[in-house]
N, C-alpha and C positions, 0 to 999 in steps of 0.2 A: 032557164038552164035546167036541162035532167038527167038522163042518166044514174036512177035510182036513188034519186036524193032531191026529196022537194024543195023549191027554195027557201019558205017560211021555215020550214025542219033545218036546211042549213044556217041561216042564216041565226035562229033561233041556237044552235048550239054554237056554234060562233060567239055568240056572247056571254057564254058560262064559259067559254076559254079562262085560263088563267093568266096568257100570255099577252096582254091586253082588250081592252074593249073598245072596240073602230065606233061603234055605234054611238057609245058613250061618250064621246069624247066631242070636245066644242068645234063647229066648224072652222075655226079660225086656228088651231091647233094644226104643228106638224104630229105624224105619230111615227117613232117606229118601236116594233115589237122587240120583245126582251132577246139579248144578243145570245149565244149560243155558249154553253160551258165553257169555263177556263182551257181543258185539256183533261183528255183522259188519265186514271190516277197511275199511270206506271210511269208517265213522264215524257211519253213519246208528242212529238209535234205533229197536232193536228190538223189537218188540210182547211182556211178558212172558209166561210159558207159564200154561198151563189148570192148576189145581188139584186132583188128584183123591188121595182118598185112600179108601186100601184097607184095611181092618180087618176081619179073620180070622188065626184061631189058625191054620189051615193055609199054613203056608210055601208050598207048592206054587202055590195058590190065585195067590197074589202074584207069583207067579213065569210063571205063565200068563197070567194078567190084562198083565203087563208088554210076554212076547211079544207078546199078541195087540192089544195097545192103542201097543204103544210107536213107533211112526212117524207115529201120529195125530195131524192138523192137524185145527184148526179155527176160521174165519173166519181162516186165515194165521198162526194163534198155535199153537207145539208143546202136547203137555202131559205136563206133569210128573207126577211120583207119588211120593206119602208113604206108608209105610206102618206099621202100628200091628198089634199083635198081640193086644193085649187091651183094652177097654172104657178103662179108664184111662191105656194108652200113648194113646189115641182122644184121648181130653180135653184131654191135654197139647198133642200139635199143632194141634188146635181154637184152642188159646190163640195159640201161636205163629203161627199161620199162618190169619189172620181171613178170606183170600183163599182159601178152597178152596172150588171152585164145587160139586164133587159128591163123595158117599162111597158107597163100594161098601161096604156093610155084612152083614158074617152076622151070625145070631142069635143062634146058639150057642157061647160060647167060653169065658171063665173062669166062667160060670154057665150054666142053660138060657137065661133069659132077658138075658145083659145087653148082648146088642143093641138092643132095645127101651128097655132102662131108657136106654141114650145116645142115643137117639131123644128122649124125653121131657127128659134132659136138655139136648139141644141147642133143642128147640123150646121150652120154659117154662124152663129156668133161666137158659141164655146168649139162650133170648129170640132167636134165629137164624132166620127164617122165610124167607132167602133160598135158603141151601144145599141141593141136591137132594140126596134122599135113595134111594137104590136099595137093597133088601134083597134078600140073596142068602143061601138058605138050603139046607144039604143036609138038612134035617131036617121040611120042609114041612109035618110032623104036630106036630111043636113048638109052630108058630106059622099055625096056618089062615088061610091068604089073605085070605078075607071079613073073619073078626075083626079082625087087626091093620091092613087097609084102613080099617076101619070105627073103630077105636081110636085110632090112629097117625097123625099128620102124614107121611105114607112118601109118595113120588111117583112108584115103582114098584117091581114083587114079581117077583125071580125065582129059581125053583128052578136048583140048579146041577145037576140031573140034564138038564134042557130047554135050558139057557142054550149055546147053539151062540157060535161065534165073531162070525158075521156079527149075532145078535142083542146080543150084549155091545157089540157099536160102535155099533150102532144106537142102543141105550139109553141111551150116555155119551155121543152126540152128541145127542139128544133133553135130556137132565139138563143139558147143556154151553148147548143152546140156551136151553132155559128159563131159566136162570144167569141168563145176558146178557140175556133181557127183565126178568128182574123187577130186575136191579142197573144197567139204563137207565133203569127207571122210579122207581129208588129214588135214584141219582144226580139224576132233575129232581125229583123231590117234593123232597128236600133242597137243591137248588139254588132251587127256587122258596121256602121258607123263608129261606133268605139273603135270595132278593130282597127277600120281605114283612119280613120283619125290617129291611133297610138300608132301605126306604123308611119304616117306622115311624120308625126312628131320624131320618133325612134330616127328616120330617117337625117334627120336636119342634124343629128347629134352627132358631134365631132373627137368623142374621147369615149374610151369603153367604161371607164368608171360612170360616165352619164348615162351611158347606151344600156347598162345594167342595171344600172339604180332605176330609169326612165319606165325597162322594160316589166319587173317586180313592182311598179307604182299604178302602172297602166292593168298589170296583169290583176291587182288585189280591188282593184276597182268593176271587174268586168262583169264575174258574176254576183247576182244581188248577195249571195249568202257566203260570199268571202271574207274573212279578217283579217287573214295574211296570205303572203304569196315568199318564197324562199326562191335564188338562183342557185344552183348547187350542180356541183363539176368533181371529177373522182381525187381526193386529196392523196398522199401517201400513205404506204399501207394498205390501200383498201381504205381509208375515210372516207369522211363525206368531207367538202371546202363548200362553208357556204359563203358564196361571192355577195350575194347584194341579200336583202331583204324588204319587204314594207307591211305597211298594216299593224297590226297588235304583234309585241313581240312572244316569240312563238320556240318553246323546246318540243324538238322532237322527240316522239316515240320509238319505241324497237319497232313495230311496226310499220312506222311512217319510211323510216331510215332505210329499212329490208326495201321496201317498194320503190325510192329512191333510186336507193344501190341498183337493185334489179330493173331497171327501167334505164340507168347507165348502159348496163349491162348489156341487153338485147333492143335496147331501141324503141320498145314500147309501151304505150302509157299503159299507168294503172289508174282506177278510179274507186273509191271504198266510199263509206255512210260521211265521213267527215274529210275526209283528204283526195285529191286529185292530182296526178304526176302526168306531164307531157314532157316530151324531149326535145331536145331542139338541135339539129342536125348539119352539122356545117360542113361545106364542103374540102377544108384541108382542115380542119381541125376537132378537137375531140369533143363529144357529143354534151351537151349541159340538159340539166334538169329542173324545170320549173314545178315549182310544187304549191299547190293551194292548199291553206286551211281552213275549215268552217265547216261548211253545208246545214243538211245535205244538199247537195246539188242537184239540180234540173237540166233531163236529157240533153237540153237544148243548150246548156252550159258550154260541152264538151267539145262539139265542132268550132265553139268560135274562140274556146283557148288553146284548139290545136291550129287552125286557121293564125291565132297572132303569134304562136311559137314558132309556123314555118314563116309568117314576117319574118320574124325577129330574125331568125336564123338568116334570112339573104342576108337584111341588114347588118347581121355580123359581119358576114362575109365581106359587105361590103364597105364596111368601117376598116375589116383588114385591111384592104386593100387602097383604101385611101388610106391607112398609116403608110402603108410601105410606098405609094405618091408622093406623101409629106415628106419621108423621111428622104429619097433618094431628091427631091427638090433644094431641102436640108443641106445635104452633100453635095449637090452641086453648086447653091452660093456660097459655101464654105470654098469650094474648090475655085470657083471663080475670083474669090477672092480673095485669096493665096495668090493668082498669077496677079491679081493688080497689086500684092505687095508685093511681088517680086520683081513688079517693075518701078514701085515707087515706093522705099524705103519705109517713111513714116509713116507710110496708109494701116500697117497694123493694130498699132495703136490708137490711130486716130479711127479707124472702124467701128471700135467695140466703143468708145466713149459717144460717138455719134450713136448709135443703137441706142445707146442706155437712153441721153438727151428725146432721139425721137421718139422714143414708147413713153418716156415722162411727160414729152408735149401734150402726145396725142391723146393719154390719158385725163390730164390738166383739163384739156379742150372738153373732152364727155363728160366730167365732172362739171363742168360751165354749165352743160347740154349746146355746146358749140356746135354746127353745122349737126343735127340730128339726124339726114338724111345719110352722109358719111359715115361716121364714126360707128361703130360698132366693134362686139367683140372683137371681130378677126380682122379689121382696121388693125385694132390697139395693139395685137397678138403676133398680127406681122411685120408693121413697121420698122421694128426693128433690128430682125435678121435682114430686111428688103435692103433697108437702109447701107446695108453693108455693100451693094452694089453700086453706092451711088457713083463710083467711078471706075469702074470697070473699064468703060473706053479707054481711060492710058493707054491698055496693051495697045491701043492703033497709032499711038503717039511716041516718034524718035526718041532714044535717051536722051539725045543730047538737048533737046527742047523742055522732058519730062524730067531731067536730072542739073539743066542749068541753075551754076549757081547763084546767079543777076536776075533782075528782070529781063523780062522776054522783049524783043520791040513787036513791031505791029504786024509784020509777017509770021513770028512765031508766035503771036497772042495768036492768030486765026488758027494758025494746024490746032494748037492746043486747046481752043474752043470744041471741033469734030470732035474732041473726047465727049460729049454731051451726048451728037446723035449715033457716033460709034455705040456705045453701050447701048443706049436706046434699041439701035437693029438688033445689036448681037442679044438680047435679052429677047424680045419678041420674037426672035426665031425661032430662042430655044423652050419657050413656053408656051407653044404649039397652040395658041388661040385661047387657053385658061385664064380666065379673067380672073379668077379669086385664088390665085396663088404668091409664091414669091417672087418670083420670075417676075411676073406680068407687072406687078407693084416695081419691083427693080428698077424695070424698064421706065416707069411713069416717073420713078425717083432719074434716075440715071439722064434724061432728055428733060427732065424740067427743071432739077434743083438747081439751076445758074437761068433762070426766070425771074424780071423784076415785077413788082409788084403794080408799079409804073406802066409797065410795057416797054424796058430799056434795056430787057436782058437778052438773055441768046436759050437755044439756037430757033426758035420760032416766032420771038418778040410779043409772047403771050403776056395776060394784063391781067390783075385781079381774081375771078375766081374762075376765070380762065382756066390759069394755073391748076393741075393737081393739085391736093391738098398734100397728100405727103410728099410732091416736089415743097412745097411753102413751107412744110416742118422743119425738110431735113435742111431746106436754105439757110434758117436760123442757126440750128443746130450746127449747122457744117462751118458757117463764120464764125460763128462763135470760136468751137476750138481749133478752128486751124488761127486765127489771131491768138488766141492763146497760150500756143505751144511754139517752139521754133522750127520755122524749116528754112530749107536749103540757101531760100532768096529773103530771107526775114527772119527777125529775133520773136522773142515771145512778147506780147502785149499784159501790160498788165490789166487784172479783171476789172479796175475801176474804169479803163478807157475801152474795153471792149464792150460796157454793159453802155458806156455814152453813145458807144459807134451804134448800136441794135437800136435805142431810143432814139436817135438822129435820123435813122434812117428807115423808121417804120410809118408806114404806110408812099413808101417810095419803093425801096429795095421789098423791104419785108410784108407780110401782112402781119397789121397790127394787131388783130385776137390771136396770133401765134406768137408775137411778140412779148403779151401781156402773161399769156399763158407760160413763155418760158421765163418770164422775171418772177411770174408767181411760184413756181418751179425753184427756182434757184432761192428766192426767200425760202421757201420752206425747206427744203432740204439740202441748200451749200452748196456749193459748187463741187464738192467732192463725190459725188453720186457715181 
């Protein structure tokens, strides 16, 4: 090596260094050299150093490499040096130190080859395809240029007989640059993953208290140097309303608040040493403001918290618009269920106590962990209101059949059965192919709940779990209180023989884990529910 600097001269001052001595130290030793000050004395945070490490069996090597590299900036950051002696001291700091942008590698040291084989190990075992790799070899006939070019993940080849001073910087500041492009583009492809991740999430959320809290929890995680994140929307007066928060709890500044407000105001973000404001823009409604605290932040911060505020923003939208789906669904088995009581008197009441019954089942049953593929939140959440449908078909059924006050004989048991599949159609037509709504459950309630369990009931002589689950529920449910209350062609049953008739008849009529489920139910909380 020259370029105005003999090697015994370098190498020779090299070891009056203070900042360790490579030469000195045991072969069998990791080294690395003394870390960089604390921070400058005014307080400001200082950029960490470049990571390079040096492994070769020659002391000297390391010690030369230091003089000639050791005052070197780059983009304003120092750099540091680790150094390794043999292939497996190599690994060790690999581990410890995930941050080392380049490695000056020889080939030759506790074997011919086991610079190469750490080569392959860093590129297929630890799977590393960041880190540059420079091979420095005094034995260039060991390992032919072309071949190991042509073998090797390596990102450049030099002989230490060629390798001058002024090329040794060149080549750590070229490795040093690459570093920083491929760990800028590896820092957004994983930041744009968070986003697509929090917006799948945000997505699946069914209520804005979740959609807000979800979108401030996702938002305080995104960039490395966040601690909190604020939702904030114009309160009266001119306030601010902060909706959600996450992270460290955080008062605002006059500052922070000004840039807030004004970011309401015109639509645009602001970005300061410690705070960043995006807006989130929806389209019928009024604009909110996501605010970060911490930093400072990094350029690359900015595009992917304005990237998850226009998410967020469809998904508002589009949360609105499934409330006002849910709600007008809502009002229409309210509405539907009005004309079934206005054709059969007791169904008012006996509606709402059947709901109560089937959300207590179906609850019962996920506390079991009953049927797990089933049940879930918006099982449990629907059942309920669904359950109000379950006979709807009356309207297709004469009064005088649906209002007699005898038993029916065998010709009017059958019209009175079509109440099953009447409701069944009129439900399925009106919820237009949506499988996860009320309607649709309605339906699956309305054409199965007079289903035995057997395979004895109507109107399709389905068996076991055949059946819908929540026709099985609300079948329980629905015998229950209609034996328990009076109608037209019968008195009330008292509750001791109604709870005989559900045990008599479970695993026949009923399914028995809906069975058990609803006696566990009525133990615990009464029949008064």
């Amino acid at each position: 090596m020259a370029d105005g600097c003999d090697k015994s001269e370098m190498a020779e001052k090299a070891r009056r260094e203070p900042a360790g001595d490579a030469a000195g130290d045991a072969p069998g030793d990791i080294l690395e050299f003394a870390a960089e000050a604390e921070g400058p004395a005014d307080g400001r945070r200082r950029n960490p150093p470049w990571l390079i490490l040096i492994v070769d069996d020659d002391h000297e090597v390391h010690a030369i490499t230091r003089v000639v590299l050791g005052e070197m900036m780059f983009e304003e950051r120092p750099v540091r040096f680790l150094s390794a002696y043999t292939a497996r001291q190599a690994r060790s700091l690999l581990i410890e130190h995930p941050g080392i942008a380049a490695i000056l590698l020889d080939v030759v040291m506790e074997t011919d080859d086991a610079g190469l084989k750490l080569v392959r190990h860093i590129r297929e075992e630890m799977g590393n395809r960041q880190i540059r790799i420079i091979l420095r070899t005094g034995q260039p006939g060991q390992a032919p240029e072309r071949e190991v070019i042509a073998a090797y993940d390596i990102n450049d080849y030099k002989a230490k007989s060629e390798l001058t001073a002024q090329k040794l910087y060149t080549a750590a500041v070229a490795a040093l640059r690459s570093y920083q492009h491929i760990a800028t583009i590896e820092r957004g492809r994983q930041g744009l993953e968070r986003v697509m991740e929090a917006a799948d999430h945000l997505a699946g959320l069914r209520s804005r208290p979740q959609f807000l809290a979800g979108l401030v929890g996702r938002a305080a995680a995104l960039p490395a140097d966040a601690h909190s994140a604020l939702l904030c929307g114009a309160g009266e007066g001119g306030r601010l309303a902060v909706l959600a928060e996450a992270g460290l709890p955080a008062e605002l500044s006059a500052e922070v608040a000004a840039d807030i407000l004004a970011a309401l105001a015109d639509g645009k973000p602001r970005w300061a040493a410690c705070h960043g404001v995006t807006v989130l823009h929806g389209r019928d409604a009024d604009p909110l403001a996501l605010c970060l605290l911490g930093g400072p932040f990094a350029e690359g911060d900015r595009p992917l918290v304005d990237l998850l505020c226009a998410k967020a923003a469809v998904g508002l939208d589009n949360l609105r618009l499934y409330e006002r789906l849910n709600q007008a669904q809502i009002a229409t088995v309210h509405a539907l269920g009005k004309l079934a009581e206005y054709k059969d008197e007791v169904t008012g009441d006996h509606v709402k106590r059947l709901g109560r019954w089937a959300t207590a089942i179906a609850r019962e049953l996920r506390a079991c962990n009953a049927f797990p593929g089933e049940l879930d939140d918006w099982f449990c959440d629907t059942i309920g209101l669904a359950s109000v449908l379950h006979d709807v078909g009356k309207v297709g059924i004469p009064d005088a059949i649906l209002r007699k006050p005898g038993r029916l004989d065998d010709a009017e048991m059958a019209v009175m059965r079509d109440h099953a599949s009447i409701g069944g159609s009129i439900l399925r037509d009106a919820c237009g192919g949506d499988r996860r709504g009320y309607l649709s459950m309605g339906a699956e309630i309305a054409e199965s709940h007079h289903e035995k369990f057997d395979g004895s009931g109507y109107p399709q002589r389905l068996a076991g779990d055949a059946i819908p689950l929540a026709g099985r529920i609300v079948a329980v449910a629905d015998v229950f209180d209609a034996l328990l209350h009076r109608r037209p062609y019968k008195k009330a049953w008292d509750i001791a023989e109604v709870l005989d008739l559900l045990r008599a008849e479970s695993g026949s009529h009923f399914d028995p884990r809906v069975v058990d489920a609803f006696l566990a139910v009525l133990e615990r909380d009464g029949a008064g529910i």
